[in-house]
Structure formats: structure tokens, C-alpha cells
C-alpha positions in Angstrom: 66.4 147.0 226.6 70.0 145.8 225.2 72.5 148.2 224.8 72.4 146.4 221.0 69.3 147.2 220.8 70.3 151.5 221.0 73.5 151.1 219.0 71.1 149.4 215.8 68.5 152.7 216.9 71.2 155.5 217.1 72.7 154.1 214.4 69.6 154.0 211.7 68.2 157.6 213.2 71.6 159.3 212.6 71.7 157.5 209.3 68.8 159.1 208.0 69.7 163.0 209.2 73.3 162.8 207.8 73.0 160.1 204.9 71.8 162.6 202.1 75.1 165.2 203.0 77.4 161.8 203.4 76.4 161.3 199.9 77.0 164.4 198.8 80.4 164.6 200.6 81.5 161.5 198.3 80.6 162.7 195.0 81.8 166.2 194.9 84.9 164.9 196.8 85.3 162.4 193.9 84.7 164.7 191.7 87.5 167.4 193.6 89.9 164.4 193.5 89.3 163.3 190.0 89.2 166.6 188.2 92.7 168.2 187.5 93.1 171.6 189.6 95.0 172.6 187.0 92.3 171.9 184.0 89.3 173.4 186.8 91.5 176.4 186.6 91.6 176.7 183.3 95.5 176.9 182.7 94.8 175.1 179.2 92.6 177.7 177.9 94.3 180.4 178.9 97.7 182.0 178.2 98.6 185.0 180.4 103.0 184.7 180.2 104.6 187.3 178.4 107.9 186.9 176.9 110.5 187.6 178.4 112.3 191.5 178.0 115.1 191.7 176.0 118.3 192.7 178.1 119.1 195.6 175.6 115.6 197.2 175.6 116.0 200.9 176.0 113.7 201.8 179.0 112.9 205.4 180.4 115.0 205.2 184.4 112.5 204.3 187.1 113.6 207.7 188.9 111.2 209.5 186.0 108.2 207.4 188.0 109.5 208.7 191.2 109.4 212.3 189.8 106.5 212.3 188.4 104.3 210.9 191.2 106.0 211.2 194.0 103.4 209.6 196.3 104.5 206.1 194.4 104.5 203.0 196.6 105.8 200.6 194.0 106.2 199.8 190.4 106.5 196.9 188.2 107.8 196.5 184.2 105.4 194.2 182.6 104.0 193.6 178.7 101.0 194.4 177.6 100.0 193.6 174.0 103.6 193.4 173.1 104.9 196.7 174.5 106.6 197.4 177.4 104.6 199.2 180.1 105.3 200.1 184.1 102.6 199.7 185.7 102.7 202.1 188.9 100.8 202.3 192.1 100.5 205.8 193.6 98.1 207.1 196.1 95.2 208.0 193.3 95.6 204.6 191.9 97.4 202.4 189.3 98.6 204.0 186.3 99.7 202.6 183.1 103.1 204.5 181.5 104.8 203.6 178.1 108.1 202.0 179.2 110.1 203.6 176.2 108.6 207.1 175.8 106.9 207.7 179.2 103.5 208.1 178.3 100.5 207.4 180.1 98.1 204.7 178.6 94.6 204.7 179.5 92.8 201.9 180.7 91.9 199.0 178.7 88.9 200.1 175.7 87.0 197.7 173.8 89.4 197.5 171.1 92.7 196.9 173.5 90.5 194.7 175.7 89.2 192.2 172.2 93.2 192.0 171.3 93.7 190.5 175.1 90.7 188.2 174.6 91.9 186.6 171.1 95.9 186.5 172.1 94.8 185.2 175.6 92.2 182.3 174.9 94.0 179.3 173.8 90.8 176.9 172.0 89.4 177.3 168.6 86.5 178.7 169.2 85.3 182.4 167.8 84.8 185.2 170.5 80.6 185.3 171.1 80.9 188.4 172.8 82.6 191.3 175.1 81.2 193.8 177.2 82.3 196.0 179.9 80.4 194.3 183.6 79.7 196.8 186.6 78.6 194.0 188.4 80.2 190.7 189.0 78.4 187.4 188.2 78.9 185.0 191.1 81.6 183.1 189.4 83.9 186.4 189.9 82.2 187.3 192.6 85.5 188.1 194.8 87.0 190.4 191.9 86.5 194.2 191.8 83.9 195.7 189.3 84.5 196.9 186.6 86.2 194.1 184.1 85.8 192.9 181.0 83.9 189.7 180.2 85.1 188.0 177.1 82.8 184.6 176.5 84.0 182.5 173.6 81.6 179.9 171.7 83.2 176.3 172.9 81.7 173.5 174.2 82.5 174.6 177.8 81.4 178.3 177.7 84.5 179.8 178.3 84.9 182.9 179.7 87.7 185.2 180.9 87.7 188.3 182.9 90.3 191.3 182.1 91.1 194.0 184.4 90.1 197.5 182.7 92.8 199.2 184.7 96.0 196.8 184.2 94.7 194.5 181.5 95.5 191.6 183.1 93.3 188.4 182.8 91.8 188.1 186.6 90.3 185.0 186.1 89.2 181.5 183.6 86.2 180.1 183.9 84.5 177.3 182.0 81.9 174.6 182.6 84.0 172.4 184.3 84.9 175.2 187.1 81.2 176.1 187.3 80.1 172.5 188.0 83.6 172.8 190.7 82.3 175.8 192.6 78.7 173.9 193.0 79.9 170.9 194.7 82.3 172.5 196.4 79.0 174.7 197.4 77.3 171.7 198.6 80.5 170.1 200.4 81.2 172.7 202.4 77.4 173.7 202.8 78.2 177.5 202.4 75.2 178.1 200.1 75.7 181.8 200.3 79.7 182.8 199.7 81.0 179.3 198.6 84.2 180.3 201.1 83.6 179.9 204.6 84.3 176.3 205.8 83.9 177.3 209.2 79.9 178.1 209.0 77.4 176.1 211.6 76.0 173.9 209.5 79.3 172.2 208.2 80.4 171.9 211.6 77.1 170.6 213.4 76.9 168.2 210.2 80.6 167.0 210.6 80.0 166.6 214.3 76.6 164.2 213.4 78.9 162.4 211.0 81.3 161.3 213.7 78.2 160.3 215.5 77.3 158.2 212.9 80.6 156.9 212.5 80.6 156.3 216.6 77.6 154.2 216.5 78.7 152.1 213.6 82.0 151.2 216.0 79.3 150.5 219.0 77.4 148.1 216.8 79.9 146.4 215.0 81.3 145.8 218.6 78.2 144.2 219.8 78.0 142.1 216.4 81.2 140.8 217.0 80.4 140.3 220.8 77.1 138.1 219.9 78.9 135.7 217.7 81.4 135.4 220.0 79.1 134.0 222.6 77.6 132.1 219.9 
């Protein structure tokens, strides 16, 4: 047989194991290319920047920190629902301390944790509900249980996730983002973690891709040959 002849075979048998994923490679990566990374991540519904301190704010000294836990590996002056907070990290944890009189705060209740929600989210929707998660839906799968879920009633079901510990919003996500993490799912072919790009199957599938893609080059090169000594 012509070496035409098992370019055209090669060719239509490597077409049908890797067509359906080549397919699925060009839509989510249209859709990856198309969509915004800064709309998938939901920096228009959102609004986690504080203002900034005033310069004459009278603050407790740092050194009361160091006093008072003295296993302290580092400290940081934020805001939290308008008042000025340090937020320490010790060896028993993370504290929360009242930048101007030096008392602790606890972590985050249902009230504090609604306030967050309503002077975070940046649509017009009303908030649909809040509760405190122990464990993480797979959208926040990588974040640390507990946190607070606050979904709001907008066309995109948007939700955002507060730390119970620090207050600080840990992560967006809406629709859009969901729809994101599936096709990126399905590109990558990680259909347990969504992470790893290194797993088997994206690799042995990439590698029958180029296959494809070599026996396209072999037959167009006898195409062109065949004319040629037409």
C-alpha cells in the first residue's frame, strides 16, 4: 500500500479519538479568551479596599502587641467595618485587637459578618441568605472551613465568602466563574481538583493531538506531491 494511503488512515483514526477533546479545547479556550479575568473574578461585584488611615489617627504602639503575646510573628493595621484593627499572628493563631483602645475583637458573628456582606457586594440585588459553612462547596474548595457564605438574589447568583477569623472576603463567585471553572474542568481534563495540568490524561491527549496534527502535515505533503506529478 501507498504511504498516502496510511497518512489518509492515521489521519481519520486519530481524528476520531482526539476530535471530541479538540473541540472542547476550542470552546472553553474561546470562552477563557473572550471572558474578562477581571469580570470571571468578580472585581465588579465586589469591593474589598478600605480607605485609607488617616496620618493623625491615634493608634496604641505596636510594642503593646509585642508584650502581650510575645510568641508574635507579625502584625498588620487594617480596617474592618470602619475601625481600625491589628490583625496579629501569634503561635495560637490570628487575633483581632482594637487599634485605639487595645481590645481584642472576636471573630466575625452573624451580625458583623451581614454588615461585610451588604458594604462588600456592589449589585442591587437584596441579600437571599447567610450562614456559617463547615464545609466548603467545590467552588471554595481550596479555602479553610469555616467561612461565611453570603448569596445575594441577582441574576448571576452571586456569592461571597468571609473569613470568620479576619473578616476578609476570601473569594467572589458568580455564574459566570462557575461556567469558568467547568471548562477549564474539561480543558485541562482534571475532572477531580480542577488544578493539576500535569495529570495523564491531558498529557497522553496533548501527545495524540500532535499526532493528529503530524499526520495532517504527512498528508497534505502527499496532496501536494500528487498534483505535482499531475
Amino acid at each position: 500500500m501507498k504511504p498516502a494511503f496510511w497518512a489518509r488512515r492515521a489521519h481519520k483514526w486519530i481524528a476520531l479519538f482526539i476530535g471530541a477533546q479538540a473541540l472542547v479545547w476550542t470552546v472553553s479556550g474561546l470562552y477563557m479568551t473572550t471572558m474578562s479575568i477581571d469580570y470571571i473574578h468578580g472585581d465588579h461585584l465586589a469591593h474589598s479596599k478600605a480607605p485609607a488611615l488617616a496620618r493623625d489617627t491615634a493608634l496604641i504602639d505596636p510594642d503593646v502587641l509585642g508584650k502581650r503575646y510575645p510568641d508574635m510573628d507579625g502584625f498588620r493595621l487594617r480596617q474592618l467595618l470602619g475601625r481600625e484593627i491589628y490583625e496579629v499572628h501569634h503561635g495560637a493563631g490570628i487575633e483581632l485587637i482594637d487599634a485605639r483602645t487595645g481590645a481584642r475583637i472576636g471573630p466575625v458573628d452573624e451580625s458583623a459578618a451581614r454588615q461585610l456582606a451588604l458594604s462588600t457586594y456592589q449589585g442591587e440585588a437584596s441579600l437571599q441568605s447567610l450562614q456559617l459553612i463547615h464545609k466548603a462547596p467545590r467552588e471554595v474548595a481550596s479555602r479553610a472551613v469555616p467561612m461565611w457564605q453570603a448569596t445575594f438574589g441577582d441574576r448571576i447568583n452571586t456569592a461571597l465568602y468571609f473569613s470568620p477569623q479576619t473578616g476578609e472576603l476570601l473569594a467572589t463567585r458568580h455564574d459566570f466563574w462557575r461556567l469558568f471553572d467547568f471548562l477549564w474542568m474539561l480543558h485541562i481534563m482534571d475532572y477531580e481538583d480542577r488544578t493539576n495540568v500535569h495529570n495523564t490524561l491531558f498529557r497522553v491527549a496533548a501527545s495524540v493531538g500532535f499526532l493528529f496534527a503530524l499526520s495532517g502535515v504527512w498528508l497534505l505533503f502527499y496532496s501536494f506531491s500528487k498534483r505535482a506529478d499531475a
